[in-house]
Residue frames as qw, qx, qy, qz and C-alpha x, y, z in Angstrom:
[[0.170, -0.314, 0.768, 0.532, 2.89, -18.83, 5.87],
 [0.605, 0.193, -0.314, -0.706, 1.03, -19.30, 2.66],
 [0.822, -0.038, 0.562, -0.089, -0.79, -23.13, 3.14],
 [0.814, 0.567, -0.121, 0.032, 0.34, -23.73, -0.94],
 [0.359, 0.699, -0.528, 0.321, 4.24, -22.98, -0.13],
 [0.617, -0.503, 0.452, -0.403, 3.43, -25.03, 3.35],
 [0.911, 0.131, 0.326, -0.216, 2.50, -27.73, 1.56],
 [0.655, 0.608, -0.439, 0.097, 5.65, -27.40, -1.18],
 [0.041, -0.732, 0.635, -0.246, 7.85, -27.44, 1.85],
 [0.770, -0.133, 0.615, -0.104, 6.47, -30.99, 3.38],
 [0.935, 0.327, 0.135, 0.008, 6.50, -32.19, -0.01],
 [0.370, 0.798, -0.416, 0.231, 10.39, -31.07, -0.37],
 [0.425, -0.622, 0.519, -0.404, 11.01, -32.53, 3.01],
 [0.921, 0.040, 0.324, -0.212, 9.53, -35.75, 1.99],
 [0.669, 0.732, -0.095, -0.086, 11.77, -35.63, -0.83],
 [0.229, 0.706, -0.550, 0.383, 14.79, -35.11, 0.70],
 [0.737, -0.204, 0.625, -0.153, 13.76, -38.04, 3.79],
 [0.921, 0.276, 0.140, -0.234, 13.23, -40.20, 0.64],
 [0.574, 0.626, -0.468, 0.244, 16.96, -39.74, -0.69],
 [0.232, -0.584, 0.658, -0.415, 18.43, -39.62, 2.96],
 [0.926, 0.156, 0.125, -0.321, 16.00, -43.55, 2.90],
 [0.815, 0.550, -0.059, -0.174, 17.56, -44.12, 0.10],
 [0.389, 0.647, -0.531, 0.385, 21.39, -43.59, 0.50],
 [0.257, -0.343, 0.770, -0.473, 21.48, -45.41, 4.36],
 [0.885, -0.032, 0.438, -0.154, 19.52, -48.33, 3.05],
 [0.703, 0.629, -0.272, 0.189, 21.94, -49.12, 0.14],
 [0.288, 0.545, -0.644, 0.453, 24.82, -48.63, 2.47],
 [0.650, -0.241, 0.551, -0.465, 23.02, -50.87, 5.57],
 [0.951, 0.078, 0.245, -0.170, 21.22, -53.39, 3.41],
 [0.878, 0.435, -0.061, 0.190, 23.87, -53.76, 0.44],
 [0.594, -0.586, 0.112, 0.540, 27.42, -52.20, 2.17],
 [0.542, 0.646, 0.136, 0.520, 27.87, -49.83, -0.60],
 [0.347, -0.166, -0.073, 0.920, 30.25, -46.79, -0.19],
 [0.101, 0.674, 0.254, -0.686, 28.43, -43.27, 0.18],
 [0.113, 0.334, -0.542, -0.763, 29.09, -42.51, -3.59],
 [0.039, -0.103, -0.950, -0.294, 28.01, -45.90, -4.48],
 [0.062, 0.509, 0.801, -0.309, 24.58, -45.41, -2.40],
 [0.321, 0.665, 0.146, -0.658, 23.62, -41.81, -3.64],
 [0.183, 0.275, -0.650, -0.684, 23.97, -43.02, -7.24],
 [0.113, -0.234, -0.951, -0.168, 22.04, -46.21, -6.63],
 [0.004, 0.655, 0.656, -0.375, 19.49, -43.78, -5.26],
 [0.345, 0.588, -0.008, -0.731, 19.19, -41.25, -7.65],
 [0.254, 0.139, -0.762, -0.579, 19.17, -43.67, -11.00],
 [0.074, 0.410, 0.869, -0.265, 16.31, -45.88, -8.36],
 [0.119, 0.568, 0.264, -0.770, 14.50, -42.15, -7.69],
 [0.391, 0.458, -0.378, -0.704, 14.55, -41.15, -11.90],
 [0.789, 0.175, 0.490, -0.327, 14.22, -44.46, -13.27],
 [0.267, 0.754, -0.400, -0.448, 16.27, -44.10, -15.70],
 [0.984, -0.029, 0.167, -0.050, 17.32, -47.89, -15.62],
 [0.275, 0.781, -0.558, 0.056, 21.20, -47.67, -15.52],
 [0.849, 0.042, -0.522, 0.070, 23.34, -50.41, -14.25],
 [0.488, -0.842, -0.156, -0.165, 23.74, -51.13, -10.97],
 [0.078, -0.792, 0.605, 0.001, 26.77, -50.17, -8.74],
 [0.059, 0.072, -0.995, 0.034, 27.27, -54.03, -7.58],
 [0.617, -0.243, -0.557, -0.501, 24.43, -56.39, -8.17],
 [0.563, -0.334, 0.305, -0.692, 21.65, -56.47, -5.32],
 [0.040, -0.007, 0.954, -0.297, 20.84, -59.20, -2.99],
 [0.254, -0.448, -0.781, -0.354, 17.80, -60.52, -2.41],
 [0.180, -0.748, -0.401, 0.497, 16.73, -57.93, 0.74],
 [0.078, -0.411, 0.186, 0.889, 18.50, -55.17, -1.65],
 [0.029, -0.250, -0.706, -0.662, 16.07, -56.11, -4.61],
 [0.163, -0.696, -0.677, -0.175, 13.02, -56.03, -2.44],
 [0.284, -0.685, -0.175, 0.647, 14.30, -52.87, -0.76],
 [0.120, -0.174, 0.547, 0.810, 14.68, -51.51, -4.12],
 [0.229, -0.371, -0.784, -0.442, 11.18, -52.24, -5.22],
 [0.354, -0.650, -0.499, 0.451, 9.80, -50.97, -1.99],
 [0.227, -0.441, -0.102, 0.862, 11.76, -47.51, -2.46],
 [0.050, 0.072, 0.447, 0.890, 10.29, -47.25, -6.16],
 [0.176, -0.693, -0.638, -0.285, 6.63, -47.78, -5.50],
 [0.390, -0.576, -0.443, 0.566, 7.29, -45.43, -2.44],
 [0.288, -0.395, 0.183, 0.853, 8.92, -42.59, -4.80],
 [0.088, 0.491, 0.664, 0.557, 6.15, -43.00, -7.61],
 [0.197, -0.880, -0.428, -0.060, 3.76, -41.28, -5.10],
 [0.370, -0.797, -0.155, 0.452, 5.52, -38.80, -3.54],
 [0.350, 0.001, 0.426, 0.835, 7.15, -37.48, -6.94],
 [0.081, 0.572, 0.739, 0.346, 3.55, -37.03, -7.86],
 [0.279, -0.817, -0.452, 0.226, 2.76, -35.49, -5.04],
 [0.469, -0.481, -0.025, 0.741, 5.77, -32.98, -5.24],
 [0.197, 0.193, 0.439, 0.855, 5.90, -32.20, -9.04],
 [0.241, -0.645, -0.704, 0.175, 1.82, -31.49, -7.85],
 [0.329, -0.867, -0.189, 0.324, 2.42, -28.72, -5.61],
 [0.399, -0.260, 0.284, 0.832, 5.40, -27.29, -7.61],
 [0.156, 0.439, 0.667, 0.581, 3.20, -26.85, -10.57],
 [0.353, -0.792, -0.497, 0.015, 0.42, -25.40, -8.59],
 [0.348, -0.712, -0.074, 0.605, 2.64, -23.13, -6.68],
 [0.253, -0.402, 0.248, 0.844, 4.34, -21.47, -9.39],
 [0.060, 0.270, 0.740, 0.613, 1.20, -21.79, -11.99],
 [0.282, -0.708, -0.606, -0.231, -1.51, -20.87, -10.24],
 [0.060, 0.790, -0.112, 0.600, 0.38, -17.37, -9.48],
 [0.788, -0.605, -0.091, 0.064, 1.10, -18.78, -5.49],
 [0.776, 0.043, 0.071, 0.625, 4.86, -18.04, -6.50],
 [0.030, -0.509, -0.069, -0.858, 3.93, -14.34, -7.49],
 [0.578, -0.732, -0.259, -0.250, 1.73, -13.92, -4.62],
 [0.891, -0.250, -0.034, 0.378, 4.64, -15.06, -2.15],
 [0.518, 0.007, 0.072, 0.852, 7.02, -12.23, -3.78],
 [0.009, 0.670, 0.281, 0.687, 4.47, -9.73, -3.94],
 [0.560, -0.815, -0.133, 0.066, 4.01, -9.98, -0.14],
 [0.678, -0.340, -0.061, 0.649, 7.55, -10.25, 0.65],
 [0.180, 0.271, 0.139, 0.935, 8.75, -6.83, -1.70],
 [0.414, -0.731, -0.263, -0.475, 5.12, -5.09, 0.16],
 [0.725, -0.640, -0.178, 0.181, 7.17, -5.80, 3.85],
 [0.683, 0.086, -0.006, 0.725, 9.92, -4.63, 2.49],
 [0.032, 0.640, 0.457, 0.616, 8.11, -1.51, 1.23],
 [0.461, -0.828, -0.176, -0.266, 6.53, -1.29, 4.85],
 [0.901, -0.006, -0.121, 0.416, 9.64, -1.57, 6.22],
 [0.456, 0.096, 0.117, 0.877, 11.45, 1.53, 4.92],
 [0.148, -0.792, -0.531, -0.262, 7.85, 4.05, 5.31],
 [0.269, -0.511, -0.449, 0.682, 7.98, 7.10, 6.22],
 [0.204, 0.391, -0.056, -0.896, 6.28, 10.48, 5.99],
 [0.127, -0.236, -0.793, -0.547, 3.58, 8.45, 4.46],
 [0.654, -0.072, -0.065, -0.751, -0.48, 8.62, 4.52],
 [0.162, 0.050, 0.978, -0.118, -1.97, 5.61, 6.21],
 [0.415, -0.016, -0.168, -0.894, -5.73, 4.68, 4.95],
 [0.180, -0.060, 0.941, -0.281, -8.04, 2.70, 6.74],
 [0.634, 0.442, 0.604, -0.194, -10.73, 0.70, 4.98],
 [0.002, 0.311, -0.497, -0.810, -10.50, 0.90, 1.07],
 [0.358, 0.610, 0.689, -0.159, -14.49, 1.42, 0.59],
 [0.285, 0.804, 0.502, 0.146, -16.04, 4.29, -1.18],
 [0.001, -0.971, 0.201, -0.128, -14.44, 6.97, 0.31],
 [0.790, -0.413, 0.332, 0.309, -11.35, 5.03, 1.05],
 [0.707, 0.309, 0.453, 0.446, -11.08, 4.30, -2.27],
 [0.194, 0.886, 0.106, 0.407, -11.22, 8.35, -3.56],
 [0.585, -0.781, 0.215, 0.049, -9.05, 8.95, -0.56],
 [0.773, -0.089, 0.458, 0.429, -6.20, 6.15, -1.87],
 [0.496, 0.718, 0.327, 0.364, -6.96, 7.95, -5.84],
 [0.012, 0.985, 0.112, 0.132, -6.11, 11.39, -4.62],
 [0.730, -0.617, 0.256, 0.142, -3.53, 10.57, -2.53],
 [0.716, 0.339, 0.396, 0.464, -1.69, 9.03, -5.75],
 [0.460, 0.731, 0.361, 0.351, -2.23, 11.21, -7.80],
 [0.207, -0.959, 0.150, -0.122, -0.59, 14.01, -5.55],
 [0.593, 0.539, -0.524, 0.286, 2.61, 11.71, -5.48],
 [0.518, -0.568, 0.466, -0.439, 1.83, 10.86, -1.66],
 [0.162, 0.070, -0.980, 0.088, 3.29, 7.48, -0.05],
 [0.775, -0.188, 0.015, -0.604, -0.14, 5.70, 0.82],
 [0.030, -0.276, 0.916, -0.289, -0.20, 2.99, 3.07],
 [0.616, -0.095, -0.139, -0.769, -4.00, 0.97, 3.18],
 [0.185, -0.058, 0.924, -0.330, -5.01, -1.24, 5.88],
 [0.702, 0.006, -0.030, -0.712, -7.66, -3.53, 4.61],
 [0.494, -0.308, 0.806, -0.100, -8.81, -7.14, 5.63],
 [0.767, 0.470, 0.233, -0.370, -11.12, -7.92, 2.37],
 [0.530, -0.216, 0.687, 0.448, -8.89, -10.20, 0.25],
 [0.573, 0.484, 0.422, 0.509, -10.59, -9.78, -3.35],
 [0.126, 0.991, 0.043, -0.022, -10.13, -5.77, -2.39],
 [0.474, -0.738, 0.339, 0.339, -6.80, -6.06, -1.48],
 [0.629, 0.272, 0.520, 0.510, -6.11, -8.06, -4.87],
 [0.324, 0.871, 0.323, 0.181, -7.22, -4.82, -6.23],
 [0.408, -0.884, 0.072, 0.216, -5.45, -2.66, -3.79],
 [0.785, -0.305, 0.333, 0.425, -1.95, -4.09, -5.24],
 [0.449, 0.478, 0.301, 0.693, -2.35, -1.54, -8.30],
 [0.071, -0.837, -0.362, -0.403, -3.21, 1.36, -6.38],
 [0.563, -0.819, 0.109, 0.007, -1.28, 1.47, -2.80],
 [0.451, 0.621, -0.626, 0.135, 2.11, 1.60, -2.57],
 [0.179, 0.157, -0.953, 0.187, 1.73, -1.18, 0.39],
 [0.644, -0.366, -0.310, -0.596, -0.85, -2.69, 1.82],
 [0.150, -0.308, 0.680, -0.649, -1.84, -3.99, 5.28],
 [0.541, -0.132, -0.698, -0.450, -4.26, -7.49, 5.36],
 [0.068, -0.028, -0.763, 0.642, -5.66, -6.92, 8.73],
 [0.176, -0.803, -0.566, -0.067, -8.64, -5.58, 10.60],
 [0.288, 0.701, 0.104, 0.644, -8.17, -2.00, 10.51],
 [0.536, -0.629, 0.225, -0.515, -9.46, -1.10, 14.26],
 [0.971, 0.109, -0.179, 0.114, -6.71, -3.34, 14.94],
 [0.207, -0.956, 0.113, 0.173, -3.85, -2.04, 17.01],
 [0.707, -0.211, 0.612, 0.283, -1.42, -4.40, 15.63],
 [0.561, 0.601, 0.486, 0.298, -2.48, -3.07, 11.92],
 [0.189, 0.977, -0.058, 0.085, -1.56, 0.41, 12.72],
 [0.659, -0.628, 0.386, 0.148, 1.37, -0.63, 13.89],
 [0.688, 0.277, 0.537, 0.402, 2.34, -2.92, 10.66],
 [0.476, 0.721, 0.383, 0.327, 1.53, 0.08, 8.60],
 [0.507, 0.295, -0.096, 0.804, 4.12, 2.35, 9.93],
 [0.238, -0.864, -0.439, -0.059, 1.91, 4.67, 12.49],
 [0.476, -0.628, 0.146, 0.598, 5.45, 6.13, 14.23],
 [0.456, -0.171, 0.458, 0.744, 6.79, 6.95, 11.36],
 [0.211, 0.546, 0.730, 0.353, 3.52, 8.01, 9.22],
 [0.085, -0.010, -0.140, 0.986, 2.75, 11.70, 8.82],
 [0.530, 0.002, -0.023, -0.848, -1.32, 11.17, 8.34],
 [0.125, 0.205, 0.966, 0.091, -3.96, 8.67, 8.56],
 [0.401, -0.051, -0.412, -0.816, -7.33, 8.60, 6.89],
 [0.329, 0.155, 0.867, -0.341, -10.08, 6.58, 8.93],
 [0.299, 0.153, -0.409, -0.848, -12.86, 5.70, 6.54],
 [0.069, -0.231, -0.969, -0.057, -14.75, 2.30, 8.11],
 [0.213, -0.447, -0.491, -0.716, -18.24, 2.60, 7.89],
 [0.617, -0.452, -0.605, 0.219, -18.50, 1.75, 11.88],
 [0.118, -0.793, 0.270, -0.534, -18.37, 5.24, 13.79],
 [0.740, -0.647, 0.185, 0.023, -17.07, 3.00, 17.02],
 [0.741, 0.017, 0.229, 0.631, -13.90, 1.19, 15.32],
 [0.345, 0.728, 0.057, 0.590, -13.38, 5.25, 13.72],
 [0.186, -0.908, 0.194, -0.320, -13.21, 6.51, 17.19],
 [0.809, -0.461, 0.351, 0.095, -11.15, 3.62, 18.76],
 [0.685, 0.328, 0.135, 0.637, -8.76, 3.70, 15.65],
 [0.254, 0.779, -0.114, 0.562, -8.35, 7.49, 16.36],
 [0.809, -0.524, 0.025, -0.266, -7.62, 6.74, 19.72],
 [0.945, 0.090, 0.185, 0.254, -5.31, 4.12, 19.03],
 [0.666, 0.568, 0.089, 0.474, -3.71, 6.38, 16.33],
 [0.333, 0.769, -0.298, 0.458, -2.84, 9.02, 18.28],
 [0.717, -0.637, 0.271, 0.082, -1.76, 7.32, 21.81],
 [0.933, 0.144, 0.165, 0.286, 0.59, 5.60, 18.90],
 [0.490, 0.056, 0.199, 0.847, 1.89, 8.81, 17.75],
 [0.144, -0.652, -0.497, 0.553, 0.83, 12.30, 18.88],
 [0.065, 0.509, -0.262, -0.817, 1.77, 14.24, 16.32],
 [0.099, 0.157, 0.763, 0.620, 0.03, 12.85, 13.48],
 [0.337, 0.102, -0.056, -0.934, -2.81, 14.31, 11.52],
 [0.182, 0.301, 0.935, -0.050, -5.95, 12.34, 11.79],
 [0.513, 0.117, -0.115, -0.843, -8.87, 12.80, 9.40],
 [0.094, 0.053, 0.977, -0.185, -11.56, 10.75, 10.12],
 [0.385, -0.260, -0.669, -0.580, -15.32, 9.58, 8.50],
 [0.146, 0.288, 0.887, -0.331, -18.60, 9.50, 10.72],
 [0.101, -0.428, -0.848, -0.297, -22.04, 8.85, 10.25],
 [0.356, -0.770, -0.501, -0.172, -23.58, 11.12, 12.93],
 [0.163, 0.823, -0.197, 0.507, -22.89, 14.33, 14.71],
 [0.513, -0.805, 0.164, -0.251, -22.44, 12.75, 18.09],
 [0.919, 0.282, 0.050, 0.270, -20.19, 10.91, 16.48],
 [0.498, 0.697, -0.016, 0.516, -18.13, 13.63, 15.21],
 [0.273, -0.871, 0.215, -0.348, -18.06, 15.31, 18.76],
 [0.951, -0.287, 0.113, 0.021, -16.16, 12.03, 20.15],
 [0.858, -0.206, 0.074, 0.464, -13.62, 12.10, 17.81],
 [0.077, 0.816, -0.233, 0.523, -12.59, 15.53, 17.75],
 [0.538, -0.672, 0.418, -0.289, -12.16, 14.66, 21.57],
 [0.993, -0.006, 0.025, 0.119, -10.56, 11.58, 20.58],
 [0.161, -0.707, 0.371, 0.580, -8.24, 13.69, 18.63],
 [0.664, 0.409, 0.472, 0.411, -8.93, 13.70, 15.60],
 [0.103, -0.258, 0.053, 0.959, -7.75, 17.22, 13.89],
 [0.289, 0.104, -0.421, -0.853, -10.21, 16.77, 11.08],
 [0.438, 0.302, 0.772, -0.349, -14.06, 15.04, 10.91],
 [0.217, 0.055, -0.497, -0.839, -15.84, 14.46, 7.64],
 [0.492, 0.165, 0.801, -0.297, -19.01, 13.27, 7.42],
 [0.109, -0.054, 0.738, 0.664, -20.04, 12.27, 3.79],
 [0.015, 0.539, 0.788, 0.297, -23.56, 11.79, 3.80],
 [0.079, -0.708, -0.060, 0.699, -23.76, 15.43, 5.47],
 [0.043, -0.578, 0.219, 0.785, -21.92, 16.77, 2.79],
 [0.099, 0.096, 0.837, 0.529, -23.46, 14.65, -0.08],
 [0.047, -0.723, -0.670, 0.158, -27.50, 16.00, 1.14],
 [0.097, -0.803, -0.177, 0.560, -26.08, 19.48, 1.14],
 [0.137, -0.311, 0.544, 0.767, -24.46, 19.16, -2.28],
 [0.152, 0.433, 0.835, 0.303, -27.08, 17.50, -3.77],
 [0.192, -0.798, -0.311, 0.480, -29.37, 21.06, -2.36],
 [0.307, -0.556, 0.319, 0.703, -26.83, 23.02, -3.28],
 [0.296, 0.207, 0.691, 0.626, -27.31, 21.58, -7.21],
 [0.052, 0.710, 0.701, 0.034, -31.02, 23.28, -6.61],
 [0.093, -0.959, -0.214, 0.158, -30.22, 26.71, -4.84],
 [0.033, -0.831, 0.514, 0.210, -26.75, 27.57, -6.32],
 [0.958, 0.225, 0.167, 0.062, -26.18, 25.56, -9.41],
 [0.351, 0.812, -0.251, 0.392, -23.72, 28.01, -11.43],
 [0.184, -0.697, 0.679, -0.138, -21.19, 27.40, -8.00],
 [0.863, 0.100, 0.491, 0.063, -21.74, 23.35, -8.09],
 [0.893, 0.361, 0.173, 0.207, -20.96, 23.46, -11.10],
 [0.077, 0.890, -0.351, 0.280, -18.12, 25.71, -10.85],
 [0.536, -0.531, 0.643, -0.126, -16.76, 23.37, -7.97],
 [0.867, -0.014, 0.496, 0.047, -17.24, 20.21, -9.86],
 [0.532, 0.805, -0.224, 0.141, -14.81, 21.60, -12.47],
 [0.098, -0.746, 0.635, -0.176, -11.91, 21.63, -10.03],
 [0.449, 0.289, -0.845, -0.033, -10.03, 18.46, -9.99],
 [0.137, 0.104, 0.888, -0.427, -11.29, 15.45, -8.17],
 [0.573, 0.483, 0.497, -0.437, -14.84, 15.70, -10.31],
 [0.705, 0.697, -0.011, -0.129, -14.66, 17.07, -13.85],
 [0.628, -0.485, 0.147, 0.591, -11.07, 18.12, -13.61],
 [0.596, 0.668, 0.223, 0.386, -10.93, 20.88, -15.35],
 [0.165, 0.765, -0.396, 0.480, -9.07, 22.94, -13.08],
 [0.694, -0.228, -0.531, 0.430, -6.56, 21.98, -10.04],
 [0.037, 0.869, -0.163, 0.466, -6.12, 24.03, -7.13],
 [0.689, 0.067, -0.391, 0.606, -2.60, 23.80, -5.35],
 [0.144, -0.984, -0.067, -0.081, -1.44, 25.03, -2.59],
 [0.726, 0.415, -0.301, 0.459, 2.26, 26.61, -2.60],
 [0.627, -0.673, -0.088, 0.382, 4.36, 26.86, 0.93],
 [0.046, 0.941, -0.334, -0.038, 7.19, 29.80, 1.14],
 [0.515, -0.524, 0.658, 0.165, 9.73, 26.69, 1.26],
 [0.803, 0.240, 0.519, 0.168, 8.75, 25.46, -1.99],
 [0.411, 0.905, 0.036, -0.106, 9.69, 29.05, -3.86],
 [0.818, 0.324, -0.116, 0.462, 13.08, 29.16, -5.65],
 [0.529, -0.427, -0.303, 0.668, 15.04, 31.25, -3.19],
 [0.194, 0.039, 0.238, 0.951, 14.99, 34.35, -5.72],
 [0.333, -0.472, -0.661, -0.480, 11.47, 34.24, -5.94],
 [0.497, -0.386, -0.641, 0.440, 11.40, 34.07, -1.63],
 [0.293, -0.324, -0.179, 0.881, 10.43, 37.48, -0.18],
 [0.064, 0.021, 0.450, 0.890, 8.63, 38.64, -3.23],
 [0.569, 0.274, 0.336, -0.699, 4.87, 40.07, -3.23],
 [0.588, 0.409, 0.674, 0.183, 2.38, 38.51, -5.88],
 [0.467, 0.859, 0.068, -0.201, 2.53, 41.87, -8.28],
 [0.247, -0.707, 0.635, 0.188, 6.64, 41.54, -8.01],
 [0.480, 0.014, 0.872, 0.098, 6.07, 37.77, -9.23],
 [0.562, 0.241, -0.349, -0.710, 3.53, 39.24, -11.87],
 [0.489, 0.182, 0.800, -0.297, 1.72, 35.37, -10.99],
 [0.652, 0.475, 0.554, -0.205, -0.91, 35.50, -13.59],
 [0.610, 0.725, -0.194, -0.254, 0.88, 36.86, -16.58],
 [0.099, -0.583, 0.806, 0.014, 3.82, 34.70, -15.94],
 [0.232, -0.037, 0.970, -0.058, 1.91, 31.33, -15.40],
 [0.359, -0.192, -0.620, -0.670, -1.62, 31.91, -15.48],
 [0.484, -0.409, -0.770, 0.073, -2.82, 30.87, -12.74],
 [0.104, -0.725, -0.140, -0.667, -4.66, 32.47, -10.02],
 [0.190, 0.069, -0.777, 0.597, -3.97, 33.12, -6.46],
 [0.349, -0.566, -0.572, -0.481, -7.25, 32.63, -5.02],
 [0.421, -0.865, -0.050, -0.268, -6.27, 33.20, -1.35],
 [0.327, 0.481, -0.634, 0.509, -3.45, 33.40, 1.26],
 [0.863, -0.432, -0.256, -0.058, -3.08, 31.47, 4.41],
 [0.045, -0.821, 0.472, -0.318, -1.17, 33.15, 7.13],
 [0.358, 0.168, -0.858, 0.327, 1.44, 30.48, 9.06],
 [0.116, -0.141, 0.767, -0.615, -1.34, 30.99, 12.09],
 [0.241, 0.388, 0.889, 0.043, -4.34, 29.29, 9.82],
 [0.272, 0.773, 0.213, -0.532, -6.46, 32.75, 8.73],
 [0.442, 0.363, 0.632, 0.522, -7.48, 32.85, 5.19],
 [0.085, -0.618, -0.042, 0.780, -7.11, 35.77, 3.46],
 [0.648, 0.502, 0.543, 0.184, -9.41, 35.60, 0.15],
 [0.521, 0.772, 0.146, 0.333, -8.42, 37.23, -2.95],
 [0.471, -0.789, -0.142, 0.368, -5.50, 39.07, -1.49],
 [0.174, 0.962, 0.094, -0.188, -3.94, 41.78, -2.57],
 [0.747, 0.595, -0.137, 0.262, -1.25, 42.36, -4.84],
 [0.016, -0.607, 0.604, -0.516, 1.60, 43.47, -2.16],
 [0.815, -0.428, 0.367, -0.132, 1.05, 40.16, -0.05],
 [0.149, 0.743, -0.634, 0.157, 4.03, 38.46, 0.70],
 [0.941, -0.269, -0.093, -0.183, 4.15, 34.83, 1.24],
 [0.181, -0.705, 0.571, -0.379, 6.08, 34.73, 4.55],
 [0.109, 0.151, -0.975, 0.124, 7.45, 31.27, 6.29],
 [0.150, 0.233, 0.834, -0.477, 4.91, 28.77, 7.47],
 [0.400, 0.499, 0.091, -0.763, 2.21, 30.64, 4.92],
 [0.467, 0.123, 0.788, 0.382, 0.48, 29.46, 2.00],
 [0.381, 0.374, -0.088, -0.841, -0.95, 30.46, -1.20],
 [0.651, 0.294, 0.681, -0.164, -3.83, 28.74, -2.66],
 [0.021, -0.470, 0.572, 0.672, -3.64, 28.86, -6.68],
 [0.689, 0.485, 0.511, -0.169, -6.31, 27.72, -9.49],
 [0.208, 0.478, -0.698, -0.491, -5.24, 26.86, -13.09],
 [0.992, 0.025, -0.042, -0.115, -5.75, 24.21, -15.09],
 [0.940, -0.015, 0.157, 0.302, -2.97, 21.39, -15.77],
 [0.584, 0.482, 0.065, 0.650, -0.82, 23.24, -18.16],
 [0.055, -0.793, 0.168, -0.583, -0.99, 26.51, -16.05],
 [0.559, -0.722, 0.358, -0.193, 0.08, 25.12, -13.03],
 [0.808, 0.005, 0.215, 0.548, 3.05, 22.83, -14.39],
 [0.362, 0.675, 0.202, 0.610, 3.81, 25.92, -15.69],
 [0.153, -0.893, 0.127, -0.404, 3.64, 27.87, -12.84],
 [0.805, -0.491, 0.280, 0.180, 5.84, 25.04, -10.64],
 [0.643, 0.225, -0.021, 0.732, 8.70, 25.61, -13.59],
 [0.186, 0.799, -0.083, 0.565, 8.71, 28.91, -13.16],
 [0.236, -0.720, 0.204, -0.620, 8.62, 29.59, -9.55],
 [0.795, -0.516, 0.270, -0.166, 9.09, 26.58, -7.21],
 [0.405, -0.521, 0.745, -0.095, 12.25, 24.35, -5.99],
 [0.016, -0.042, 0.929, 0.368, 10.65, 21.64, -6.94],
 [0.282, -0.288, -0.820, -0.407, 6.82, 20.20, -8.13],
 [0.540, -0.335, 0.329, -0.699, 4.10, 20.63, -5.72],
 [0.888, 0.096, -0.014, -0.449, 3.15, 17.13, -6.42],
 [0.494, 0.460, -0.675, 0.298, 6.22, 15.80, -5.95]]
């Protein structure tokens, strides 16, 4: 529990001893009736300086004096912590968790993402932007402050935490991103992740290649390693600029073009069955099919105008923005990005 809303409750408690005080000395010291006592104890409590029920002995005056000096502080103390709690945003905080448990609560077929560093972060971005549920276990409180525009829930743990994948919906979660900078906690989270749940897709970050061999054998499906691929791009700018820069056009750098890819379950049923010259693709939408991906993982580049995208298959597709919204009215069920 939050220590601000810890600290409202004692001071509510105190509040509510102070009346309960109040209303069973009045009816001990002075034999008032229950009515008689919770009046003489709330006009005592405000101060308002009404008249009393029946006029006070001489134990009921100093009991009376007693209760007000008693009620000066602890009013202070309450109004205090009320302020505080609901100024100093401890009220919002308090509903932002609770609606985030809810959130985690009801997950599924989401993207978990563990650590929201560098690549976390571009990991979380993408994710969005594709209209994926994203789920992002981190323990860094001023990130997470951040986190609360960006994930759709968050997780305030230690990531390489089994108890965190757990919180963040692992059973139920259709992917997880591993992204701490520690290659041990990456292979003992993938580990973790899939003893939790066998079928999910793990892509995981490491630092070093003997790294990478671990958690493939961990099970991971997928291994990235960034500074790899950031030494070979950087290269790459030197000995093949004209493709760099070609690549850093496609969304996720410049963004001038996206490329999607479209499953046989997303075409409109009429559409189902139909080669790419039948579909007439590029005069219809614009966009290009750049390759085909049979249902058993073989990429088939530039493929030929009689291919048929058959169950379990994809086609890959480049356009910009406007040509692919365009090509998801024409031809698909619904969005891809949906």
């Amino acid at each position: 529990m939050n220590p601000g809303l810890r600290k409202l409750i004692f001071g509510l408690g105190l509040a509510l001893f102070s009346v309960v005080l109040g209303v069973t000395g009045y009816m001990l010291i002075e034999g008032y009736t229950m009515t008689q006592a919770i009046y003489m104890t709330a006009i005592t409590i405000s101060t308002v300086g009404f008249r009393e029920a029946k006029p006070l002995s001489e134990a009921g005056m100093i009991f009376t004096s007693a209760y007000i000096f008693m009620n000066f502080g602890l009013i202070a103390y309450v109004v205090s912590y009320a302020a505080r709690y609901i100024f100093d945003g401890e009220l919002q905080n308090e509903y932002r968790n609770y609606s985030n448990n809810k959130i985690l609560k009801k997950m599924k077929d989401h993207v978990i993402v563990c650590g929201y560093g560098r690549n976390g972060s571009k990991a979380v971005s993408e994710l969005r932007s594709s209209k994926e549920k994203c789920v992002v276990i981190e323990q860094d409180a001023e990130i997470t402050d951040e986190l609360k525009f960006s994930a759709d829930a968050i997780v305030r743990r230690d990531a390489s935490d089994e108890q965190s994948l757990l919180e963040a919906g692992i059973k139920d979660a259709k992917a997880i991103v591993i992204t701490l900078p520690n290659d041990a906690d990456n292979v003992y989270i993938t580990l973790a992740a899939r003893e939790l749940n066998s079928g999910i897709k793990i892509i995981s970050r490491a630092s070093q290649e003997m790294t990478r061999k671990k958690l493939l054998k961990a099970g991971a499906d997928t291994v990235v390693m960034p500074d790899s691929l950031g030494g070979k791009h950087m290269a790459q700018l030197i000995t093949k600029p004209s493709v760099i820069q070609f690549l850093n056009m496609l969304e996720g750098v410049e963004g001038v073009f996206n490329v999607e890819q479209v499953t046989y379950e997303e075409m409109k049923p009429e559409f189902q069955g139909a080669s790419i010259l039948d579909l007439n693709i590029r005069q219809a939408s614009g966009v290009s099919v750049m390759a085909y991906q049979t249902a058993q993982g073989t990429f088939n580049i530039n493929p030929p105008a009689s291919t048929v995208l058959q169950p379990g298959s994809h086609y890959i597709i480049l356009g910009s923005k406007e040509e692919i919204a365009n090509f998801e009215k024409q031809f698909l069920v619904s969005k891809i990005n949906e």
